[in-house]
N, CA, C, O and CB atoms as a CASP TS submission, in Angstrom:
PFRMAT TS
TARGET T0000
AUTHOR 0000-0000-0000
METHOD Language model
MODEL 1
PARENT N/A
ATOM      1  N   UNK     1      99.553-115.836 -41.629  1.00  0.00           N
ATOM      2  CA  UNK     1     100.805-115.069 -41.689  1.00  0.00           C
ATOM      3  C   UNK     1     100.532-113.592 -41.948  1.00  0.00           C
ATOM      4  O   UNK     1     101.358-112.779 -41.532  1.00  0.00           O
ATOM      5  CB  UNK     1     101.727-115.630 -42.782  1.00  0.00           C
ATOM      6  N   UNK     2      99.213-113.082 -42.738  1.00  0.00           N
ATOM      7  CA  UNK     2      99.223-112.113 -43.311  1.00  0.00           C
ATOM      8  C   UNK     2      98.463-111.075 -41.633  1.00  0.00           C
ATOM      9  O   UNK     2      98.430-109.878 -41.345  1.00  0.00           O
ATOM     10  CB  UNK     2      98.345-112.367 -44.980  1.00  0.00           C
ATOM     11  N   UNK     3      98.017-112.252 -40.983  1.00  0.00           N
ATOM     12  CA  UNK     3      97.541-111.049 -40.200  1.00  0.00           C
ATOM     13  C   UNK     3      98.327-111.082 -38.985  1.00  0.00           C
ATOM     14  O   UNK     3      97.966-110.483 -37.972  1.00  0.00           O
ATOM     15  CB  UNK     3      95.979-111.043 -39.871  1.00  0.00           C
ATOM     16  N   UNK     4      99.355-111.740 -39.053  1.00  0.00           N
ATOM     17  CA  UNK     4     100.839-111.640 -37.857  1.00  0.00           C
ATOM     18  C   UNK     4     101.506-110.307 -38.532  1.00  0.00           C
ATOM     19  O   UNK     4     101.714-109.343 -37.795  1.00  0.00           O
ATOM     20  CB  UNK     4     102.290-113.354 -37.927  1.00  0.00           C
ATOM     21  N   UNK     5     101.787-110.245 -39.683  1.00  0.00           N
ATOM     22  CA  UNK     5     102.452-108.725 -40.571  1.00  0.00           C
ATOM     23  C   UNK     5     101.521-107.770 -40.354  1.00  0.00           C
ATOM     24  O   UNK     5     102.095-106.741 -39.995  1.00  0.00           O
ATOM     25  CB  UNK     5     102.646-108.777 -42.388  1.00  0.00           C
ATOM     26  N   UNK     6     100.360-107.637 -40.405  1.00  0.00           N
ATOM     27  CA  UNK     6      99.465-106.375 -39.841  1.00  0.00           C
ATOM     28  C   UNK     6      99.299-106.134 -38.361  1.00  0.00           C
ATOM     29  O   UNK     6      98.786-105.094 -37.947  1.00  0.00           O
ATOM     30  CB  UNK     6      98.039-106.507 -40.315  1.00  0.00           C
ATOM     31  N   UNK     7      99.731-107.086 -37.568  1.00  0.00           N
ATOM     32  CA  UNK     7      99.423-106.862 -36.447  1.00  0.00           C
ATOM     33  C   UNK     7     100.807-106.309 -35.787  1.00  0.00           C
ATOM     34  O   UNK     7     100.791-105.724 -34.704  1.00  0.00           O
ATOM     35  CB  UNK     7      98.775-108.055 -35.887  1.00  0.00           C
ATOM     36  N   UNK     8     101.805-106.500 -36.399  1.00  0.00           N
ATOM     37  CA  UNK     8     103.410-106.002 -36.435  1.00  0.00           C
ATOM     38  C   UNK     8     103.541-105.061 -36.898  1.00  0.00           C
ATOM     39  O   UNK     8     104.438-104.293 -36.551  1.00  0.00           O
ATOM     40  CB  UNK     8     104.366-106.657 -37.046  1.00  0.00           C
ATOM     41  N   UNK     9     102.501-104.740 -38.052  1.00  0.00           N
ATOM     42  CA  UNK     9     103.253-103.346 -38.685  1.00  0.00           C
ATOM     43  C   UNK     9     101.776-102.145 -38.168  1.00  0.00           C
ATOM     44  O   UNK     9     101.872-100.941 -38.404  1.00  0.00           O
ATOM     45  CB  UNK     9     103.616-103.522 -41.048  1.00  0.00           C
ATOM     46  N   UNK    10     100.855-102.584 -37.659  1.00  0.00           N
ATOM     47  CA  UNK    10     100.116-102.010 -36.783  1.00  0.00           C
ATOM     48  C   UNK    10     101.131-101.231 -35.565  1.00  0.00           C
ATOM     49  O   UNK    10     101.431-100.042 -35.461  1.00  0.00           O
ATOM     50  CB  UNK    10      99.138-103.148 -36.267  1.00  0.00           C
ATOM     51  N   UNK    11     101.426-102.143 -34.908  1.00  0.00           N
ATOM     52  CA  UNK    11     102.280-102.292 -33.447  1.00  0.00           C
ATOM     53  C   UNK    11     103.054-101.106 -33.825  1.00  0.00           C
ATOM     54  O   UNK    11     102.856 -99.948 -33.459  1.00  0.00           O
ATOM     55  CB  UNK    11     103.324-103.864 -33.070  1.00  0.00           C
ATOM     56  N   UNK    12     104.104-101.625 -34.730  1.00  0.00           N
ATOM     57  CA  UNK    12     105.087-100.666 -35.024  1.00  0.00           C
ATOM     58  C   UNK    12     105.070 -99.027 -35.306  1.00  0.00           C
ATOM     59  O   UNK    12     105.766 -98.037 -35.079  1.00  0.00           O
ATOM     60  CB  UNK    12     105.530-101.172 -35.987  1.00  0.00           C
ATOM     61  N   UNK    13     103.456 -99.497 -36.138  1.00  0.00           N
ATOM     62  CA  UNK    13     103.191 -97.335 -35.835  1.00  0.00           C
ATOM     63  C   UNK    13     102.625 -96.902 -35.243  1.00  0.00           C
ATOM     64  O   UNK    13     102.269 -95.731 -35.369  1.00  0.00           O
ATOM     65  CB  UNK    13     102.678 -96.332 -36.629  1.00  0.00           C
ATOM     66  N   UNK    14     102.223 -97.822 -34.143  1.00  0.00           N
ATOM     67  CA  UNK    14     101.748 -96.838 -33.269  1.00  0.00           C
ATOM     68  C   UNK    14     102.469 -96.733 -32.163  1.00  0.00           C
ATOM     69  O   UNK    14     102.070 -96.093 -31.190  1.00  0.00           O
ATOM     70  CB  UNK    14     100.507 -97.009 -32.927  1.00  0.00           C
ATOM     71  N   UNK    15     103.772 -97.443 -32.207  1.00  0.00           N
ATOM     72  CA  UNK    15     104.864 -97.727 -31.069  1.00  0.00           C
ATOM     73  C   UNK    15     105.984 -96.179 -31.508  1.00  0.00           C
ATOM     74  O   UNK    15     106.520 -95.449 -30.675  1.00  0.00           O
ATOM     75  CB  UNK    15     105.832 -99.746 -31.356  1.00  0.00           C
ATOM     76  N   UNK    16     106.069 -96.045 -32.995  1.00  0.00           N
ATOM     77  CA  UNK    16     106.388 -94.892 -33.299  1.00  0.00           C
ATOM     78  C   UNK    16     105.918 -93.768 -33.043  1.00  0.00           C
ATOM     79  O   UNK    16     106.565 -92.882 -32.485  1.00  0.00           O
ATOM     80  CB  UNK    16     106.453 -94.880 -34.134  1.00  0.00           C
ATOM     81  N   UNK    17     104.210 -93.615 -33.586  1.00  0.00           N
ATOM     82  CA  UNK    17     103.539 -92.700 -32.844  1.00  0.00           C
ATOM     83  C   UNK    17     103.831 -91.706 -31.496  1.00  0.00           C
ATOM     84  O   UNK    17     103.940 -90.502 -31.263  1.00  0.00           O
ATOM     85  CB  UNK    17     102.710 -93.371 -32.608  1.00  0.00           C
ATOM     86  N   UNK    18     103.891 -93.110 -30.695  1.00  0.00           N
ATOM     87  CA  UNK    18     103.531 -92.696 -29.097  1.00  0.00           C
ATOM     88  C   UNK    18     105.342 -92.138 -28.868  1.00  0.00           C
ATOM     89  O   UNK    18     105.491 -91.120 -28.192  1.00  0.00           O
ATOM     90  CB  UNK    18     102.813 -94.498 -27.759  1.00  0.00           C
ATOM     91  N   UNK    19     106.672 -92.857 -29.463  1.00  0.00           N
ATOM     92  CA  UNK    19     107.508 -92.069 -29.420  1.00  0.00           C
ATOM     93  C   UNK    19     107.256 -90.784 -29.579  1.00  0.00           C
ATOM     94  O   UNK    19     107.078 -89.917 -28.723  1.00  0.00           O
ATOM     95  CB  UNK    19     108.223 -92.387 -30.052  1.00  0.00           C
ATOM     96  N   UNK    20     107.251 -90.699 -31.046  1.00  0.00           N
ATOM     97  CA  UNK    20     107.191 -89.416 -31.321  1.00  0.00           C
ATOM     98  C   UNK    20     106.316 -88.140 -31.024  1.00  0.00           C
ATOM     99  O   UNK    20     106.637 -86.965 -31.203  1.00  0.00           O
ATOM    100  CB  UNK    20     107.203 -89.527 -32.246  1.00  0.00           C
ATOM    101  N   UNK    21     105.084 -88.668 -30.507  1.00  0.00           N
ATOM    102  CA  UNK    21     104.336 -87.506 -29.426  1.00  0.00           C
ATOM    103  C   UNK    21     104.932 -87.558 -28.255  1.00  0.00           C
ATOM    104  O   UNK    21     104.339 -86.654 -27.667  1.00  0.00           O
ATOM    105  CB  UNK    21     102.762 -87.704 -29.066  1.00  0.00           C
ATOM    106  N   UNK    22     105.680 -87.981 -27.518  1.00  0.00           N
ATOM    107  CA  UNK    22     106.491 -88.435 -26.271  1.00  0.00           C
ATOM    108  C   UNK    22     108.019 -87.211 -26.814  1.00  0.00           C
ATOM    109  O   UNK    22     108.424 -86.357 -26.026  1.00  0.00           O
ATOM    110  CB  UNK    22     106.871 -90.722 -26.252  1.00  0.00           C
ATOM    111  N   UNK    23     108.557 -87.368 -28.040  1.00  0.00           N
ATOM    112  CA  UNK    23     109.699 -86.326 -27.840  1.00  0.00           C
ATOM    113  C   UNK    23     109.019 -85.550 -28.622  1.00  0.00           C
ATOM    114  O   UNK    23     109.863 -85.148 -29.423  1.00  0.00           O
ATOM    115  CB  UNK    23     111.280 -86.596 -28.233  1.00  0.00           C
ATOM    116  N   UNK    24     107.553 -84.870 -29.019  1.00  0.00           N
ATOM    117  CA  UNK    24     107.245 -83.851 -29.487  1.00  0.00           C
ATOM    118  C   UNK    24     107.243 -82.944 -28.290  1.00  0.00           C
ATOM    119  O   UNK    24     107.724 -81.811 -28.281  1.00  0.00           O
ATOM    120  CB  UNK    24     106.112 -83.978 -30.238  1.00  0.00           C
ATOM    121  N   UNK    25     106.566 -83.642 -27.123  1.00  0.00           N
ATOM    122  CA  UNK    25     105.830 -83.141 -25.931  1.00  0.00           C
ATOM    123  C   UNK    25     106.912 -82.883 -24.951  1.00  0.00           C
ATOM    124  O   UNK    25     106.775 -81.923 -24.193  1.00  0.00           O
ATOM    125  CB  UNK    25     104.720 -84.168 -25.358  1.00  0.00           C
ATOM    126  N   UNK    26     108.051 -83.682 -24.871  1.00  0.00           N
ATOM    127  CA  UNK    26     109.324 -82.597 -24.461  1.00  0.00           C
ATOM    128  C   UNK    26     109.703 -82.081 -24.977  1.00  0.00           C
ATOM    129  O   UNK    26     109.952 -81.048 -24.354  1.00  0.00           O
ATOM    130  CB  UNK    26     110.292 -82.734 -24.093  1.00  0.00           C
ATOM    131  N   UNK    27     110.111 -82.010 -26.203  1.00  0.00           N
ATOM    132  CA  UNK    27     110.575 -80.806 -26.839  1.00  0.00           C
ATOM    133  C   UNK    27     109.322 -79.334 -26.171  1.00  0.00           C
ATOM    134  O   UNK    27     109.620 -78.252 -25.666  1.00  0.00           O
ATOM    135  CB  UNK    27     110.502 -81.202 -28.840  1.00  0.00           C
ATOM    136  N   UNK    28     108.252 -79.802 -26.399  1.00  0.00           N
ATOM    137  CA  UNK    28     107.134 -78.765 -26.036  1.00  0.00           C
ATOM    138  C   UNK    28     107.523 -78.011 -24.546  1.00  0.00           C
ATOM    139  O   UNK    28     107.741 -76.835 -24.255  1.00  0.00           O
ATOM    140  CB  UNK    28     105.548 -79.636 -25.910  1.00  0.00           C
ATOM    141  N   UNK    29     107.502 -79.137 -23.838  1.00  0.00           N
ATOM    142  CA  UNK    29     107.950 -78.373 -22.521  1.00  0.00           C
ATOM    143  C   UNK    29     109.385 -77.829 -22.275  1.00  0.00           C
ATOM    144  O   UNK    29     109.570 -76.790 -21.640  1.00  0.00           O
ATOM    145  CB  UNK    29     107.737 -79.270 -21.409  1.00  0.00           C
ATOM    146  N   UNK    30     110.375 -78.559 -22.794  1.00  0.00           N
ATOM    147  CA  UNK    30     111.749 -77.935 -23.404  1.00  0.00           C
ATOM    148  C   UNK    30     111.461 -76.448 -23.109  1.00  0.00           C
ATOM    149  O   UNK    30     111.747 -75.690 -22.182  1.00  0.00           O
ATOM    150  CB  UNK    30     112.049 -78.252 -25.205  1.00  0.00           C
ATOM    151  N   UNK    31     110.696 -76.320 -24.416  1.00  0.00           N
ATOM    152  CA  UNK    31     111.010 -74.793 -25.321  1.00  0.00           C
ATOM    153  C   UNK    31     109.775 -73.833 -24.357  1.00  0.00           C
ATOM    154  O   UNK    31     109.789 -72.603 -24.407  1.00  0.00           O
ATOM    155  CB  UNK    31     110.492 -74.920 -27.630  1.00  0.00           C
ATOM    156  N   UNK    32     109.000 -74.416 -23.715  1.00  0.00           N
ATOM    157  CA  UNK    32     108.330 -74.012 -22.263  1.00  0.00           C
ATOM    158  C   UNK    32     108.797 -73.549 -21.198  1.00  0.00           C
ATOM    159  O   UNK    32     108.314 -72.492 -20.791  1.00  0.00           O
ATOM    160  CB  UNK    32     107.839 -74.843 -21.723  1.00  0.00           C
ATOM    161  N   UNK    33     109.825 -74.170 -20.466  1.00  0.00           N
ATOM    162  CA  UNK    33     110.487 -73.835 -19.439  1.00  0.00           C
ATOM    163  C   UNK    33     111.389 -72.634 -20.318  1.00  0.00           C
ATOM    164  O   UNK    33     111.328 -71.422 -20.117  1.00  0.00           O
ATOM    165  CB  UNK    33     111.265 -75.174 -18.667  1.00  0.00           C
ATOM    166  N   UNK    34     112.290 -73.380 -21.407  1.00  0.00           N
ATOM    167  CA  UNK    34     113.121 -72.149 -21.663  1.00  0.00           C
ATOM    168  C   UNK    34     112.443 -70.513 -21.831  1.00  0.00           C
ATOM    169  O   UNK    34     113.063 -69.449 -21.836  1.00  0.00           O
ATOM    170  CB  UNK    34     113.835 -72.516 -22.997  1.00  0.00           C
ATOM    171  N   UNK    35     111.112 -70.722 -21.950  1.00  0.00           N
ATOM    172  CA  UNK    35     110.483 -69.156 -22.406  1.00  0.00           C
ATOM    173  C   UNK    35     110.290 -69.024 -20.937  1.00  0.00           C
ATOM    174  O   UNK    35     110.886 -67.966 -20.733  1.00  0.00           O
ATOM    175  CB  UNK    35     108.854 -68.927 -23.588  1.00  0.00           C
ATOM    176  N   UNK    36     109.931 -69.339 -20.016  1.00  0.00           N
ATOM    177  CA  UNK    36     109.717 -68.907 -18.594  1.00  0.00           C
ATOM    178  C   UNK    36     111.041 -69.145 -18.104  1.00  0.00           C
ATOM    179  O   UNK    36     111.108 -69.541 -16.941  1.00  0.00           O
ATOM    180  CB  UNK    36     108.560 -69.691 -17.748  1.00  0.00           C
ATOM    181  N   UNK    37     112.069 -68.994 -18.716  1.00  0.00           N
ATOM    182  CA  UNK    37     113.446 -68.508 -17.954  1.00  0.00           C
ATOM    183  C   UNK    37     113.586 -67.348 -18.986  1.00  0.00           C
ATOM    184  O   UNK    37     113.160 -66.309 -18.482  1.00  0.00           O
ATOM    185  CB  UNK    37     114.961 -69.752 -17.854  1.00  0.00           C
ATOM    186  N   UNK    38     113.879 -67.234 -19.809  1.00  0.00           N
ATOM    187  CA  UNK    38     113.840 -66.101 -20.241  1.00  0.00           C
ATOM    188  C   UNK    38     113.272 -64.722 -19.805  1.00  0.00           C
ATOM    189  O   UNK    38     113.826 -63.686 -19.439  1.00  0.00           O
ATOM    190  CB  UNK    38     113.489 -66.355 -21.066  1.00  0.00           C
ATOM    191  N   UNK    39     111.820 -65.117 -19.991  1.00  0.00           N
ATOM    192  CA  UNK    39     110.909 -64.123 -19.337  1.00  0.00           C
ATOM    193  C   UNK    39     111.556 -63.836 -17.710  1.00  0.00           C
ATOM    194  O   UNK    39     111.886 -62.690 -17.408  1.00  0.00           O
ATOM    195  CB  UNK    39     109.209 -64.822 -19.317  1.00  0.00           C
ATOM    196  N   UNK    40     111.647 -64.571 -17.069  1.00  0.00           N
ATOM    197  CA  UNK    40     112.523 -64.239 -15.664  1.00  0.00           C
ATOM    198  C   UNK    40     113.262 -63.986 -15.561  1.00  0.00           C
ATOM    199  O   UNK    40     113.546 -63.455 -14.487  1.00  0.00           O
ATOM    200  CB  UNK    40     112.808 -64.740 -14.907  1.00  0.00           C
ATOM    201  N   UNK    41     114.477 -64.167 -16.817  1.00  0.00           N
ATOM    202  CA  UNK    41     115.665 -63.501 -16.694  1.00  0.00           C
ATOM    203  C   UNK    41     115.580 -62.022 -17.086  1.00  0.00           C
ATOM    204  O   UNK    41     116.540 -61.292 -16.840  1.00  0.00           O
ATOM    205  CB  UNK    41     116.643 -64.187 -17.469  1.00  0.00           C
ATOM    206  N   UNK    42     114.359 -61.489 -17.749  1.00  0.00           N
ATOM    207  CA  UNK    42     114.484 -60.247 -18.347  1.00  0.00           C
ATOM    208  C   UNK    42     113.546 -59.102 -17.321  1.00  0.00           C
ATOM    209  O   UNK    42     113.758 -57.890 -17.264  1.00  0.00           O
ATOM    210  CB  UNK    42     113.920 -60.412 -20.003  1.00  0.00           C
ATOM    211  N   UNK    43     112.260 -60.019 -16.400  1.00  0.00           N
ATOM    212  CA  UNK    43     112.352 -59.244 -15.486  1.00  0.00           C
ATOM    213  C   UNK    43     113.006 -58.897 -14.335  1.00  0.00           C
ATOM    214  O   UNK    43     112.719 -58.032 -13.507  1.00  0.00           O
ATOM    215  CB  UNK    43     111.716 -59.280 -15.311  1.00  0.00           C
ATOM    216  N   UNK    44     114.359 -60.042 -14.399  1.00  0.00           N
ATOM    217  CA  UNK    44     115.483 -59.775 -13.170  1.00  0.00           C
ATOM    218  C   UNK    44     116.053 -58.609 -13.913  1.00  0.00           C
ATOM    219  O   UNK    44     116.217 -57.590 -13.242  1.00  0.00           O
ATOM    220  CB  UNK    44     116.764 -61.149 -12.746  1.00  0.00           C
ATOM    221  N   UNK    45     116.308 -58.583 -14.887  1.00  0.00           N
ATOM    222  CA  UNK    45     117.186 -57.502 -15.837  1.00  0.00           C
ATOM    223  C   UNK    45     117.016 -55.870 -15.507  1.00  0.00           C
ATOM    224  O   UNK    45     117.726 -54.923 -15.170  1.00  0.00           O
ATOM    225  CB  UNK    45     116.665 -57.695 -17.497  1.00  0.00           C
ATOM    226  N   UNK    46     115.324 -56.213 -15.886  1.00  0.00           N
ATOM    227  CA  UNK    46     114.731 -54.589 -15.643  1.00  0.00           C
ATOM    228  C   UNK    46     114.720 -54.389 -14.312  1.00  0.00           C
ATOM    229  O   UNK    46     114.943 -53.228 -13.969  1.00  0.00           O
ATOM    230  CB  UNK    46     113.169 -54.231 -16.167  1.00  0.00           C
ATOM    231  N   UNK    47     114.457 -55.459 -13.156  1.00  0.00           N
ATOM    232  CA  UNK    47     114.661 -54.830 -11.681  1.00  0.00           C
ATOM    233  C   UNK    47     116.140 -54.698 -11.302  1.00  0.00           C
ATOM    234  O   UNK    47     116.397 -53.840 -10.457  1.00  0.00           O
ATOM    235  CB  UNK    47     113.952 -55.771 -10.522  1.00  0.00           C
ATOM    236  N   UNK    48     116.733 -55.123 -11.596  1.00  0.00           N
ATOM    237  CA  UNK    48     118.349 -54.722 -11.412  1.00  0.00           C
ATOM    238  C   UNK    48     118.461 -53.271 -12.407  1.00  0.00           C
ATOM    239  O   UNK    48     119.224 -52.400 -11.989  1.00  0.00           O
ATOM    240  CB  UNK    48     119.595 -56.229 -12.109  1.00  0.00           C
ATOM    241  N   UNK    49     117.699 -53.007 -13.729  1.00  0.00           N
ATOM    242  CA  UNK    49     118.237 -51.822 -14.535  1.00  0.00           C
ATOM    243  C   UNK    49     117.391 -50.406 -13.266  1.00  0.00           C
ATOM    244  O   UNK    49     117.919 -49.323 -13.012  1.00  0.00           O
ATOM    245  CB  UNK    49     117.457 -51.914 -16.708  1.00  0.00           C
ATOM    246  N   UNK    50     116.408 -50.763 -12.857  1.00  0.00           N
ATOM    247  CA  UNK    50     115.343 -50.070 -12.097  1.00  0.00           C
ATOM    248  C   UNK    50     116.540 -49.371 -10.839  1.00  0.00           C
ATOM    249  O   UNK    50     116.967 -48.226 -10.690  1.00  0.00           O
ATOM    250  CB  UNK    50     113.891 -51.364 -11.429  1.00  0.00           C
ATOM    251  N   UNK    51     116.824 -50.785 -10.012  1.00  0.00           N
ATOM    252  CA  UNK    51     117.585 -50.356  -8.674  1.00  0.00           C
ATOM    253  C   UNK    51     118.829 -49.733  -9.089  1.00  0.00           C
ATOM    254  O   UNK    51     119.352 -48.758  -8.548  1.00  0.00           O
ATOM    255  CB  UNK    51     117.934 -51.604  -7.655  1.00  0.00           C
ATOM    256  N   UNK    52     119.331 -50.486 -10.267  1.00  0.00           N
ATOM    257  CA  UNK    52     120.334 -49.414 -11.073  1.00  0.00           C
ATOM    258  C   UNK    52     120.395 -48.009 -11.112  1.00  0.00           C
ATOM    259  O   UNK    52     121.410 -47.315 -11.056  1.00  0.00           O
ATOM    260  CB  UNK    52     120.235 -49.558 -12.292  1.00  0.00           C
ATOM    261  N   UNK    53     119.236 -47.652 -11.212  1.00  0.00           N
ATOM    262  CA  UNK    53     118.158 -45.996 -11.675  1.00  0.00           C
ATOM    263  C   UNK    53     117.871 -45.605 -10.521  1.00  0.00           C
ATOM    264  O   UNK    53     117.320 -44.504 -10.534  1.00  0.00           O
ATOM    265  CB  UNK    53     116.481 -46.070 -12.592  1.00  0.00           C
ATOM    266  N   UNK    54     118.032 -46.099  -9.404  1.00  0.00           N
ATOM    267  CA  UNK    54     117.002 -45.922  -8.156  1.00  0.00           C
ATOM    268  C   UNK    54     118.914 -44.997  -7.649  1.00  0.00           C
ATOM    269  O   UNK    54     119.102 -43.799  -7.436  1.00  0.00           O
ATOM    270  CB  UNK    54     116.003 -48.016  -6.968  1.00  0.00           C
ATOM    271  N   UNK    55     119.676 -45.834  -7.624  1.00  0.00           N
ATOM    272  CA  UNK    55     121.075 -45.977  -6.592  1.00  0.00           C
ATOM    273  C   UNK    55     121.653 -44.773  -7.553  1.00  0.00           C
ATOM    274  O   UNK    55     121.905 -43.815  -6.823  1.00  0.00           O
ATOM    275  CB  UNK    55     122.201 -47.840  -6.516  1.00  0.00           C
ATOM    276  N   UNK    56     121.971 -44.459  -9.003  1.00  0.00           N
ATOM    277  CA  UNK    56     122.321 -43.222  -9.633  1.00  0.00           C
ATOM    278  C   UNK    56     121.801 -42.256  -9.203  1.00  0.00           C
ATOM    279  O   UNK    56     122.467 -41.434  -8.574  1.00  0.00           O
ATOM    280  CB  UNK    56     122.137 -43.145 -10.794  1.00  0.00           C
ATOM    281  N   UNK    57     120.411 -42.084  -9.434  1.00  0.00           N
ATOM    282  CA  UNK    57     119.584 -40.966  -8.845  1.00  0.00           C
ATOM    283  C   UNK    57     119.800 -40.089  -7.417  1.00  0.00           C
ATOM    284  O   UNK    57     119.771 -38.880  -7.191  1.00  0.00           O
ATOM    285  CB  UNK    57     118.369 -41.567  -8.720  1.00  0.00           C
ATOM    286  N   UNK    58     120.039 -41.319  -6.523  1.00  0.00           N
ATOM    287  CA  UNK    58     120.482 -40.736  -4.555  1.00  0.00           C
ATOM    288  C   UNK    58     121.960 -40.243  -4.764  1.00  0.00           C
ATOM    289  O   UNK    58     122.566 -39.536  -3.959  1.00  0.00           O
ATOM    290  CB  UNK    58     120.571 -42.420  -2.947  1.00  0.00           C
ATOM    291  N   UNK    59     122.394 -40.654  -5.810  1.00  0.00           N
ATOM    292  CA  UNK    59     123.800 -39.940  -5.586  1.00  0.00           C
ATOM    293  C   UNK    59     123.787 -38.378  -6.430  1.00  0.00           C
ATOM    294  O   UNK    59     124.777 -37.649  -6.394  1.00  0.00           O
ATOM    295  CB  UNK    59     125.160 -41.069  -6.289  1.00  0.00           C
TER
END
């Protein structure tokens, strides 16, 4: 009996484990993608502030 309870409560943390590196590792890429939208949204920013600067200037 005693080694059916270790082999269950074995199971169980490493069944937790592998969850929890599983929503560490999206969260990881989560907060991954969100920094490479960011970053892209801020060099759309400055090329729109640029052509902004470009189109004031000809006038």
């Amino acid at each position: 009996m005693i080694n059916f309870c270790d082999a269950l409560v074995s199971g169980f943390l490493t069944f937790t484990c592998s969850v929890y590196s599983m929503k560490l590792f999206y969260m990881l890429h989560f907060a991954v993608n969100i920094g490479i939208c960011t970053i892209k949204f801020l060099e759309f920013l400055k090329l729109a502030q640029s052509i902004h600067q470009l189109v004031t200037m000809k006038r």
